[in-house]
C-alpha positions in Angstrom: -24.1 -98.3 -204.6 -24.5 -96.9 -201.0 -22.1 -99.8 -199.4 -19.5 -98.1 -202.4 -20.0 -94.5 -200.8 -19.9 -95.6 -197.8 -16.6 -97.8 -198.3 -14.9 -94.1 -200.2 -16.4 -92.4 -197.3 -14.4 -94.6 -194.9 -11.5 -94.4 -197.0 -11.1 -90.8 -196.7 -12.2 -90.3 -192.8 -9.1 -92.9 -192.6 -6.9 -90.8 -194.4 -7.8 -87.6 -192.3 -7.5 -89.7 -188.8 -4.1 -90.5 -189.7 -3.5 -87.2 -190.7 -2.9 -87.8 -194.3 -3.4 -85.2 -197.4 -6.6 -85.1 -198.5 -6.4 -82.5 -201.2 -3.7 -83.8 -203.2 -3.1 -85.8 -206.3 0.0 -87.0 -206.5 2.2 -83.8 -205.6 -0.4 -80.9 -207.2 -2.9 -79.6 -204.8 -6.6 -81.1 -206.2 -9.6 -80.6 -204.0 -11.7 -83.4 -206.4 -11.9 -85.9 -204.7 -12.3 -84.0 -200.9 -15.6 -82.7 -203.1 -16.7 -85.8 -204.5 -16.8 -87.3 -201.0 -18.7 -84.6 -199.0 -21.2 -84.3 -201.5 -21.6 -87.9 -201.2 -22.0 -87.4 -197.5 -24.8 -85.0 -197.6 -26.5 -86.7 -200.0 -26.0 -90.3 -197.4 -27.4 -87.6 -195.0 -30.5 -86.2 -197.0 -31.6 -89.9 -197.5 -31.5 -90.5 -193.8 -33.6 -87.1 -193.6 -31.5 -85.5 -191.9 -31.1 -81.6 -193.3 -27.3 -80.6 -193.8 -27.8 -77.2 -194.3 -30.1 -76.9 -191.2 -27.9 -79.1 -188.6 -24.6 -78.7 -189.6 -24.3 -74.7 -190.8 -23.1 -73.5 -187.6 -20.1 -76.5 -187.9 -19.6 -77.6 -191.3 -16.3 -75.5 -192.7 -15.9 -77.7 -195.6 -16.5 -75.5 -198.8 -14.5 -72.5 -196.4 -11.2 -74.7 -196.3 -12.0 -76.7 -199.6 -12.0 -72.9 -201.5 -8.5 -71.7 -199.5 -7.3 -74.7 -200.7 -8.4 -73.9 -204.4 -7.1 -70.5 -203.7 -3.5 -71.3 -202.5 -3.3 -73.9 -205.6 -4.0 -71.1 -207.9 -1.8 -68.6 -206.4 1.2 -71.3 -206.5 0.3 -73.0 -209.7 -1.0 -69.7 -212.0 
C-alpha cells in the first residue's frame, strides 16, 4: 500500500519536473487526481511524524493554486 503511494507520488513529481499538466484529464481541466496525490503526501508525511500544517504553512501553496485552477475550469466550463 505505501510502495503504491509512493510509486503515484513519483509518477506525478515526474510529470511536474518535465513540466507536464497536472490538472488535466484528457483535454478538461480536473484537479482530482493533483488532490488525490497531495493528500496522500501529507498523510506519507503525518506517518513519518512530521506535522504538514506546522512545517510547511509558510510554503505549501497547493490548495491556493489547486482552487484557481477549480476556479478558471468553472468560469470556462459553466
Amino acid at each position: 500500500m505505501v510502495f503504491q503511494e509512493l510509486v503515484e507520488i513519483n509518477q506525478l513529481r515526474n510529470r511536474i519536473a518535465h513540466f507536464e499538466p497536472v490538472c488535466f484529464d484528457g483535454n478538461l481541466i480536473s484537479t482530482k487526481l493533483a488532490i488525490k496525490r497531495y493528500k496522500s503526501m501529507l498523510k506519507l508525511l503525518e506517518w513519518l511524524n512530521f506535522s504538514p500544517s506546522q512545517n510547511l504553512a509558510r510554503i505549501d501553496k497547493v490548495q491556493f493554486t489547486l482552487r484557481m485552477a477549480d476556479d478558471i475550469r468553472n468560469q470556462v466550463y459553466f
